[in-house]
DRENDO-1510 file (C-alpha; in Angstrom, 1 decimal, always signed):
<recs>
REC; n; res; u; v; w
REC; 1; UNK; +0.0; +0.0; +0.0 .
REC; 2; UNK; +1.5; +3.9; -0.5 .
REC; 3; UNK; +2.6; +5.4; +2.2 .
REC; 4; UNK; +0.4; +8.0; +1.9 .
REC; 5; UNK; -2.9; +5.7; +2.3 .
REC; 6; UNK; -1.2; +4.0; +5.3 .
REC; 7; UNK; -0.7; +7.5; +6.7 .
REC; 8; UNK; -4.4; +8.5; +5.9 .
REC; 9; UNK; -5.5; +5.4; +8.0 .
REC; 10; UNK; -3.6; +6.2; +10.5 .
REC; 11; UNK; -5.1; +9.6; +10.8 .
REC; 12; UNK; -8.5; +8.4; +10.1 .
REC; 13; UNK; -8.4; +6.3; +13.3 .
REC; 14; UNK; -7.0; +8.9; +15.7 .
REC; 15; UNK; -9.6; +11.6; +14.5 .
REC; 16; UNK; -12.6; +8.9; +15.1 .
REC; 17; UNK; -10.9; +7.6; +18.1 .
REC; 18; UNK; -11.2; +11.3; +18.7 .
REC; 19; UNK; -14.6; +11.9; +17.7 .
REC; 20; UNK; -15.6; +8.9; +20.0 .
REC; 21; UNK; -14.0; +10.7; +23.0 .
REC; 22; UNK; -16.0; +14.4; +22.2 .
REC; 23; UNK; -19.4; +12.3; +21.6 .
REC; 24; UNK; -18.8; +10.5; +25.0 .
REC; 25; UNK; -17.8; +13.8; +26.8 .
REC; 26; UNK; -20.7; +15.9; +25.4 .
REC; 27; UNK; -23.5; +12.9; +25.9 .
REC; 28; UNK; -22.8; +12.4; +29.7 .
REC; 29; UNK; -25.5; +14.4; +29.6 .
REC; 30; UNK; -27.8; +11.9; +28.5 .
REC; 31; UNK; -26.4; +9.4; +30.7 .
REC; 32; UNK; -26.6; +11.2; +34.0 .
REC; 33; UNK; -27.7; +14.3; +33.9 .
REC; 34; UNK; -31.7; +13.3; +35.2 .
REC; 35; UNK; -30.6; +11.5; +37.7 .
REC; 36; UNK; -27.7; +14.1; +39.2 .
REC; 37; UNK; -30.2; +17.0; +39.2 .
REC; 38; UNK; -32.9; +15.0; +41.1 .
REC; 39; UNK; -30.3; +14.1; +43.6 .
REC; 40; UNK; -30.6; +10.2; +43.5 .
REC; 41; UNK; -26.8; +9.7; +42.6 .
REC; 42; UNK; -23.7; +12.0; +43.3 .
REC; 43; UNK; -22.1; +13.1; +40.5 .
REC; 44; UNK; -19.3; +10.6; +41.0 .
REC; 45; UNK; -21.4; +8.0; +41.5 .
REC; 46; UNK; -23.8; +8.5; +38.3 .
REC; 47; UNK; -20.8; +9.1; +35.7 .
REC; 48; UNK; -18.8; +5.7; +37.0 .
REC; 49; UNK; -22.2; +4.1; +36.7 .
REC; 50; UNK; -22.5; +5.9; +33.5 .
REC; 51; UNK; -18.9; +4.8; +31.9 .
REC; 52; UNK; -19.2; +1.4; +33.1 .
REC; 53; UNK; -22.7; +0.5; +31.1 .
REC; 54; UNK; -21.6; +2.9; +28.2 .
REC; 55; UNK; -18.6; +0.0; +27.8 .
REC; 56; UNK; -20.9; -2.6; +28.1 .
REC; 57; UNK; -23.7; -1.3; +25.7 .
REC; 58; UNK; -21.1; -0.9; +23.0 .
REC; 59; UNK; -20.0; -4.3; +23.1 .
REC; 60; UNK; -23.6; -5.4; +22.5 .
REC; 61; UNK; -24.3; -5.2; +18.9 .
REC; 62; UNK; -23.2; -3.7; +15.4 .
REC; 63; UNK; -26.2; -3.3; +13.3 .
REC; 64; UNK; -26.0; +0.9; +14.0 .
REC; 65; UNK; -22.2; +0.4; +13.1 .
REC; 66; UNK; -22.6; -1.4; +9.7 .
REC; 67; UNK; -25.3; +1.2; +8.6 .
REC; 68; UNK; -22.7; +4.0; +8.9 .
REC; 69; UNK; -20.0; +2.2; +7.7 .
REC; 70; UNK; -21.6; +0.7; +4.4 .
REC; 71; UNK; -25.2; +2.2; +4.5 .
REC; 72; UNK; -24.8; +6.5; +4.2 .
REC; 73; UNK; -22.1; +6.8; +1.2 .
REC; 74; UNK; -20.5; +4.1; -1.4 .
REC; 75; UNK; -17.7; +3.0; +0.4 .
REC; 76; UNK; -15.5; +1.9; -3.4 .
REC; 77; UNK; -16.4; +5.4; -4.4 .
REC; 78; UNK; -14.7; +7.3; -1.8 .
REC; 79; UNK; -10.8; +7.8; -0.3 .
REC; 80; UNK; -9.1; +7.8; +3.1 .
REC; 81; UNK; -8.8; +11.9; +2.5 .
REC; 82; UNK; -13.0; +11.5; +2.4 .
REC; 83; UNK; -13.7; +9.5; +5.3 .
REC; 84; UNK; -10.6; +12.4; +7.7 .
REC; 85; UNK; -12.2; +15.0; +6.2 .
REC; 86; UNK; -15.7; +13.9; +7.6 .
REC; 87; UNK; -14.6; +12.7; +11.2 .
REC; 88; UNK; -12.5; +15.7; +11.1 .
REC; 89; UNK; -15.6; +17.8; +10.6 .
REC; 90; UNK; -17.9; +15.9; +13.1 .
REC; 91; UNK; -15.2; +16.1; +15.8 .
REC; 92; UNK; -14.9; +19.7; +15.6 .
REC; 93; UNK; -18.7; +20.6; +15.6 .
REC; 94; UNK; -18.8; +17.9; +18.4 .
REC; 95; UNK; -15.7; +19.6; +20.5 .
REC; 96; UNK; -16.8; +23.2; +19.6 .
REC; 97; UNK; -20.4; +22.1; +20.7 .
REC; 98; UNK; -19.2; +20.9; +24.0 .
REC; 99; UNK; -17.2; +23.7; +24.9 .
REC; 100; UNK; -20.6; +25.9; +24.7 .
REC; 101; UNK; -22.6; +23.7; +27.0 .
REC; 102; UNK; -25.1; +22.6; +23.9 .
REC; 103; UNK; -26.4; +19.1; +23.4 .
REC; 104; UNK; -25.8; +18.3; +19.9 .
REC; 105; UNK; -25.9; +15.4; +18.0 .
REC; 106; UNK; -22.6; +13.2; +17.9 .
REC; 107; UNK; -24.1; +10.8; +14.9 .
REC; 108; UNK; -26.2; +13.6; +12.6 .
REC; 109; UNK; -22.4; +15.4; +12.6 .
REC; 110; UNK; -20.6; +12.1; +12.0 .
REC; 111; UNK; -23.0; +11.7; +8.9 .
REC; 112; UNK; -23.6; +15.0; +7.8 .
REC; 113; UNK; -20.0; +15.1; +8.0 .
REC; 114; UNK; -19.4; +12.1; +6.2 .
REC; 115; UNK; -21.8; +12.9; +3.1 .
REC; 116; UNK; -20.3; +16.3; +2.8 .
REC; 117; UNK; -17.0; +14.7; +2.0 .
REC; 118; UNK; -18.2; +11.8; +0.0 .
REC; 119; UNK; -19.8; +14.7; -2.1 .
REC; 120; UNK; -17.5; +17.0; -2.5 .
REC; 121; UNK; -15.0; +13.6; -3.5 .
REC; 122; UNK; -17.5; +12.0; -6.0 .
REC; 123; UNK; -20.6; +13.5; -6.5 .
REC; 124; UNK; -24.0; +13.5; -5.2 .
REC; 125; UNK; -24.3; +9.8; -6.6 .
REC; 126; UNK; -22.3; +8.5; -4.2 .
REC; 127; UNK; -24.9; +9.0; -1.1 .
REC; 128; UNK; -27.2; +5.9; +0.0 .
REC; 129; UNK; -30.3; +7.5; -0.4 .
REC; 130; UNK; -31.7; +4.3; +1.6 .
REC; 131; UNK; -29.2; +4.9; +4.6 .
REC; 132; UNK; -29.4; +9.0; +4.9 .
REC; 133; UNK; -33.3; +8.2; +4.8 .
REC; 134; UNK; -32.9; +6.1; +8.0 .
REC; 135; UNK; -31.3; +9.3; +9.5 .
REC; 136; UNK; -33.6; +11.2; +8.8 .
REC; 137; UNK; -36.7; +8.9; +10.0 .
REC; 138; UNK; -34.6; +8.9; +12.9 .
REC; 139; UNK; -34.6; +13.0; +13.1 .
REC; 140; UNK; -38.4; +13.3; +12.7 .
REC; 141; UNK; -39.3; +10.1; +14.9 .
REC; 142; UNK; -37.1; +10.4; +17.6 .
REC; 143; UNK; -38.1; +13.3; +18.9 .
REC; 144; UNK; -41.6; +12.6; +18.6 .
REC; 145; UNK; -41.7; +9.4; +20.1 .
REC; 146; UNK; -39.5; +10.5; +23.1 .
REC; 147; UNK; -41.9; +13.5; +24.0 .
REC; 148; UNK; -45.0; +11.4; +24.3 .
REC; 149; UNK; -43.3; +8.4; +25.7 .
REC; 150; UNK; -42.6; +10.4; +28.4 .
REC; 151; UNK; -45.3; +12.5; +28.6 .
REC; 152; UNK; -47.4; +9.1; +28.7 .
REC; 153; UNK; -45.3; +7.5; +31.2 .
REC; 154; UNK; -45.7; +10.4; +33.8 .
REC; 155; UNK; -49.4; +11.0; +32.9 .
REC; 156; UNK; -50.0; +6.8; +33.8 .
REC; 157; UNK; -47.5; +7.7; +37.4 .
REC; 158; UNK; -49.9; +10.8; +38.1 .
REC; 159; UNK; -52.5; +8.4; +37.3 .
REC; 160; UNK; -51.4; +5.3; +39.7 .
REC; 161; UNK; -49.9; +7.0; +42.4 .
REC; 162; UNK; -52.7; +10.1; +42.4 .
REC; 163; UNK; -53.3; +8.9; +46.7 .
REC; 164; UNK; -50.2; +8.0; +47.3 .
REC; 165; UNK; -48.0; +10.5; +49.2 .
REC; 166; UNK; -45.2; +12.3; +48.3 .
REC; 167; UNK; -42.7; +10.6; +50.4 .
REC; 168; UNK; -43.5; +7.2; +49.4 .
REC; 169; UNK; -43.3; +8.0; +45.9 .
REC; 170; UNK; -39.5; +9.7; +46.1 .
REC; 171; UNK; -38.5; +6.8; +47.9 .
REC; 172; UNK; -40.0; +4.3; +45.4 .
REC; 173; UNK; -38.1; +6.2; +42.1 .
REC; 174; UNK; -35.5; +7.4; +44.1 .
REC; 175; UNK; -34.3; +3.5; +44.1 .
REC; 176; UNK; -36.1; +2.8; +40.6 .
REC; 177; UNK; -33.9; +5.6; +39.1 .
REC; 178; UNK; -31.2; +4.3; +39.5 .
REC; 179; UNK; -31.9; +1.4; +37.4 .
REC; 180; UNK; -33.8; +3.8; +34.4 .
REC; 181; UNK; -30.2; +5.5; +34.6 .
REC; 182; UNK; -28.4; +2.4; +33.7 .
REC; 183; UNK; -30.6; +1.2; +31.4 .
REC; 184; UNK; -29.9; +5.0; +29.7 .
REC; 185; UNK; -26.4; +4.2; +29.8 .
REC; 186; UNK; -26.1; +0.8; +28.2 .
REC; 187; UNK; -28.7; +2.4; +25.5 .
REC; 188; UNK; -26.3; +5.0; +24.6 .
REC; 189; UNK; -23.8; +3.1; +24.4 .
REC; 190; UNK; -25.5; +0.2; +22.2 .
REC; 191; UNK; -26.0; +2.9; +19.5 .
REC; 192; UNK; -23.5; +5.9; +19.7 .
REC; 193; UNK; -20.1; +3.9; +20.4 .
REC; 194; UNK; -21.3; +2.0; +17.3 .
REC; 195; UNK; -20.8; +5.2; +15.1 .
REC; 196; UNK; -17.1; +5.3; +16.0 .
REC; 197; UNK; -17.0; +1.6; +14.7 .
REC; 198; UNK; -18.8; +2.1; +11.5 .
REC; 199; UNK; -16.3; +4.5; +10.6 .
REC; 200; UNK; -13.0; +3.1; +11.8 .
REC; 201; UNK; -14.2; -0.1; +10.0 .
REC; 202; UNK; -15.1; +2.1; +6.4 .
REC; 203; UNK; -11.6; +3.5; +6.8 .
REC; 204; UNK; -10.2; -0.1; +7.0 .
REC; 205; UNK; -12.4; -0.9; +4.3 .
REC; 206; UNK; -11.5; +1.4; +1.8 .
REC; 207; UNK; -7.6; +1.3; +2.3 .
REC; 208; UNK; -7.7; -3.0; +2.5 .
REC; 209; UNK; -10.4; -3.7; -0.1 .
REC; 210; UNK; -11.4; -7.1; +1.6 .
REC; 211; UNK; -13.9; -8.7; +0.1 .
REC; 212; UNK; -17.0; -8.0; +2.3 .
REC; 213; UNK; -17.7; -5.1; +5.4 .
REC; 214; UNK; -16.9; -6.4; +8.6 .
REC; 215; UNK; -16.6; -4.6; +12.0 .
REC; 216; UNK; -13.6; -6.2; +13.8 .
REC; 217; UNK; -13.5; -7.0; +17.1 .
REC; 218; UNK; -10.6; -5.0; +18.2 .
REC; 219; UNK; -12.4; -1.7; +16.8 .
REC; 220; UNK; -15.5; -2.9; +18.9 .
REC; 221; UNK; -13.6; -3.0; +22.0 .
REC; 222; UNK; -11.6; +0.2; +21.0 .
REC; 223; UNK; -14.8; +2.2; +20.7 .
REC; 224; UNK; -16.3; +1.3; +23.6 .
REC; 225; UNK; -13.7; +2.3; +25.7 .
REC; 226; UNK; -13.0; +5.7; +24.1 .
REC; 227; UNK; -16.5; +6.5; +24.8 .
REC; 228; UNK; -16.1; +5.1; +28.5 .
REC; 229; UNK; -13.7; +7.8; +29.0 .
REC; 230; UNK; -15.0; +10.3; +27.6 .
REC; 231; UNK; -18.2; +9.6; +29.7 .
REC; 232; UNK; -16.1; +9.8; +32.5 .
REC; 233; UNK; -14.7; +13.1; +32.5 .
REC; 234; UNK; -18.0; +14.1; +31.2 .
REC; 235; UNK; -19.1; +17.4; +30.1 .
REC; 236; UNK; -20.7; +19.5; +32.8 .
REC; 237; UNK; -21.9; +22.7; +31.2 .
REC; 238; UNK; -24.4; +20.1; +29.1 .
REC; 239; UNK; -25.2; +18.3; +32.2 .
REC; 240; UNK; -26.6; +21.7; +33.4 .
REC; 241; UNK; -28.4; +21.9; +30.3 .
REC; 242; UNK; -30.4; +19.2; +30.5 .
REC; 243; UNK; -30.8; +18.6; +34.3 .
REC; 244; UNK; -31.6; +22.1; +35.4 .
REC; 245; UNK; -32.4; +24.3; +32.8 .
REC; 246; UNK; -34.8; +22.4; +30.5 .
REC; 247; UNK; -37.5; +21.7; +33.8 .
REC; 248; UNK; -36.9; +21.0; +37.4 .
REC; 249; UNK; -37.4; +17.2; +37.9 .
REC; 250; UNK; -37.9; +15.0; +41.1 .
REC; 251; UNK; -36.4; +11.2; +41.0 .
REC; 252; UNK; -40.5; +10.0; +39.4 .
REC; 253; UNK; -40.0; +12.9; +36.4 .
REC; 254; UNK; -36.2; +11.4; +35.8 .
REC; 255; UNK; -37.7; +8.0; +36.1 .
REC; 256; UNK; -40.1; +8.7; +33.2 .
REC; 257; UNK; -37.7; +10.6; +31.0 .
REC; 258; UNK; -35.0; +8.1; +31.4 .
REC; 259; UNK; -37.2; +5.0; +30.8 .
REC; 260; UNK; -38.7; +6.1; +28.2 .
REC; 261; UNK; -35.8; +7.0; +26.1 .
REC; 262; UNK; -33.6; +4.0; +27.4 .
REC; 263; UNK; -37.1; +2.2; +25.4 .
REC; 264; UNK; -36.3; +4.2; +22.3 .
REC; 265; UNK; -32.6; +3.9; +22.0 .
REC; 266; UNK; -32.8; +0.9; +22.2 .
REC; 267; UNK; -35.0; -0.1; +20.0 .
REC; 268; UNK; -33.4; +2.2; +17.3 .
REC; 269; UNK; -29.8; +0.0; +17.7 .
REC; 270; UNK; -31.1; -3.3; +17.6 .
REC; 271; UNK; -33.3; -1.9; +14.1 .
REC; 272; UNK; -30.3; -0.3; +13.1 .
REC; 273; UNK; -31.4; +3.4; +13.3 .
REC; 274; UNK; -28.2; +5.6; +14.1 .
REC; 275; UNK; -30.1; +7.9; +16.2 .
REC; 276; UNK; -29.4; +11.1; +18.5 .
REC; 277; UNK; -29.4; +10.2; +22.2 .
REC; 278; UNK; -29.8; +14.0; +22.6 .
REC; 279; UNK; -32.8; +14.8; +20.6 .
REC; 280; UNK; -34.1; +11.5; +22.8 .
REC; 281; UNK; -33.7; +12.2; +26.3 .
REC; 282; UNK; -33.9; +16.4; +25.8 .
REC; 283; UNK; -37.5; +15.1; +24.2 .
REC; 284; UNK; -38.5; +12.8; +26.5 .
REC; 285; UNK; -37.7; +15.4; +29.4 .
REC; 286; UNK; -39.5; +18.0; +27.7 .
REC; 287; UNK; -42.5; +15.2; +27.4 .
REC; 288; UNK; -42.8; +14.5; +31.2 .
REC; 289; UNK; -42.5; +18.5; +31.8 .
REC; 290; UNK; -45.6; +19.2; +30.0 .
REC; 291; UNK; -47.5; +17.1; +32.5 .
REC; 292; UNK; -46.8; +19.6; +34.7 .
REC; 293; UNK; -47.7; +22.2; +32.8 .
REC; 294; UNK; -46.6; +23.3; +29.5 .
REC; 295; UNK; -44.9; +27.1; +31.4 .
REC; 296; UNK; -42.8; +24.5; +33.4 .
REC; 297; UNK; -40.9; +23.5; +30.4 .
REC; 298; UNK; -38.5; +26.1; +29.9 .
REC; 299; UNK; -39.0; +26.6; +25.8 .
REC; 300; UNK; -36.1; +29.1; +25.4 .
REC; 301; UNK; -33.5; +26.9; +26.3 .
REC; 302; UNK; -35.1; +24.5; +24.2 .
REC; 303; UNK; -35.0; +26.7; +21.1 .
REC; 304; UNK; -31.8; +27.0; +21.8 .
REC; 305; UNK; -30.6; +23.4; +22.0 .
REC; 306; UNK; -33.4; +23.3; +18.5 .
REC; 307; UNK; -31.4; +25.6; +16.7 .
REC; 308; UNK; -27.9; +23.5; +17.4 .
REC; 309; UNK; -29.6; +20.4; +15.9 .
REC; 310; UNK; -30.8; +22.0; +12.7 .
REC; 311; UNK; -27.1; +24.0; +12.5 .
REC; 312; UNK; -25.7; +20.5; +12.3 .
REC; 313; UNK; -26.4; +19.3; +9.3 .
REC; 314; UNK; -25.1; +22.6; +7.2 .
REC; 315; UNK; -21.9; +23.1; +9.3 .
REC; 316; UNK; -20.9; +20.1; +9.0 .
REC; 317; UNK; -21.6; +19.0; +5.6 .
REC; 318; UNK; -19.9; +22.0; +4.6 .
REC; 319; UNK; -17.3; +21.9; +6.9 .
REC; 320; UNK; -16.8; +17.9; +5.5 .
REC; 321; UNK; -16.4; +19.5; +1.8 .
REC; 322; UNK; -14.0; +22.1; +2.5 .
REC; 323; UNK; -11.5; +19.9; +4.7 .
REC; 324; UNK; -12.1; +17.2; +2.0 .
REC; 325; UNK; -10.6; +19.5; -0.7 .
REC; 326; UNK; -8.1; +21.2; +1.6 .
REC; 327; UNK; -6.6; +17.4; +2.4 .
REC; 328; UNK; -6.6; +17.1; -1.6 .
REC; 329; UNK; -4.6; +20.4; -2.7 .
REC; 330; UNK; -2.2; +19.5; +0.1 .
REC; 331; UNK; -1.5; +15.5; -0.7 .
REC; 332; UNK; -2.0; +16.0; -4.0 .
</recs>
């Protein structure tokens, strides 16, 4: 193989390796952020619990991780420069993201990212009109699903525990919380760490041309543990984001919110639907506020986290493009 290709690899693997680490860092949030701001867990306490079933939710399946890897763009139609260029792109949005406390998506930049590059490398015909469709059902559903899953869930708790008192019901989903937080955790991991392996596993695809798309074990084990990490050191200013700012919860509201995504995420990864754990759990907590009332939901701070989802997609197809043809001029 050229040097040059080997080199590529190389740098294809650190920037996902990368990418992996952001995404991890900037969806702690997901993972713990309910559960710290009801008070249930420490923040110690929740982000080990949160690492340790991130790891183990990784290591549970690859059908998210073949979908990016062979599903979004032709895989004989594109280059090492194309794959950098679009990790390169989705780890700066994701970084840049995480530095201003916003909750963005970690697999629509990966993509977006991804399809920028492939474009700007081949053409519009090399895009998997099949796999950025998934995406997209997954952009529309998600959401949707996750705000009235949870705004069913707390509606049937309001319903079943309308003469129960207060106390009893913080000590019944203070404990059950705990379990709706790990369930959250291995769910994230099942689908997100399996973006990291998708690409890793194109990029050895493209520069070994074997004769069929695998995802090798070693890259499984790799991702999962990048994303355990970067769990671990979290990312605090998102945590605030979504555990304070969006509504004020008790343990029964991070219960509903964290069930009822955990159900969706998790269902997404084993169909194979590379979805945003942030529009999930930001939906399903907006979904259980409204049972409140809808004033309780804090809808500004909403908008806000709104507008950094719909940003993604531009910035970082473009973004994709230009570092695709700026790795070009330079190797040329």
């Amino acid at each position: 193989m050229p040097e040059t290709s080997l080199v590529f690899l190389i740098i294809v693997i650190v920037l996902a390796v990368v990418f992996d680490f952001a995404n991890g860092f900037n969806d702690a949030a997901n993972v713990i952020a309910t559960v710290v701001s009801t008070r249930v867990l420490t923040p110690l306490a929740a982000v080990l619990m949160a690492a340790t079933m991130n790891f183990l939710g990784a290591l549970s399946g690859t059908a998210v991780a073949k979908v990016i890897g062979k599903g979004v763009v032709e895989a004989q139609a594109i280059t090492l420069t194309t794959v950098a260029a679009g990790v390169g792109a989705a780890a700066v949005w994701v970084l840049l993201a995480s530095r201003l406390g916003l909750p963005i998506s970690g697999s629509h930049s990966l993509i977006a990212g991804l399809v920028g590059a492939a474009v700007a490398t081949a053409g519009f015909g090399v895009v998997i009109t099949g796999g950025v469709a998934k995406v997209l059902l997954g952009l529309f559903f998600a959401p949707l699903l996750g705000f009235v899953g949870g705004y069913l869930l707390m509606l049937g708790f309001h319903w079943l525990f309308r003469r129960t008192s207060p106390a009893l019901v913080q000590g019944l989903f203070g404990r059950l919380q705990i379990v709706s937080a790990a369930a959250m955790g291995f769910s994230h991991g099942s689908n997100d760490a399996q973006k990291t392996m998708g690409v890793i596993s194109l990029a050895l695809f493209v520069h070994y041309q074997p004769p069929e798309f695998t995802i090798p074990f070693w890259v499984i084990v790799l991702s999962a543990t990048v994303m355990a990490v970067g769990t671990y050191l979290g990312g605090w200013g998102v945590v605030r984001t979504l555990g304070v700012r969006i509504v004020k919860m008790r343990p029964v509201h991070g219960f509903a919110a964290e069930s009822s995504a955990a159900a969706v995420i998790e269902a997404a990864s084993r169909l194979g639907f590379p979805l945003s754990t942030t529009h999930v759990i930001s939906s399903t907590i907006m979904g259980q506020g409204a049972t409140q009332r809808l004033s309780a939901v804090r809808w500004g701070v909403a908008r806000r986290i709104a507008v950094a989802w719909v940003v993604t997609f531009p910035f970082c197809g473009l973004l994709g493009a230009l570092l695709v043809k700026l790795l070009q001029a330079v190797f040329r």
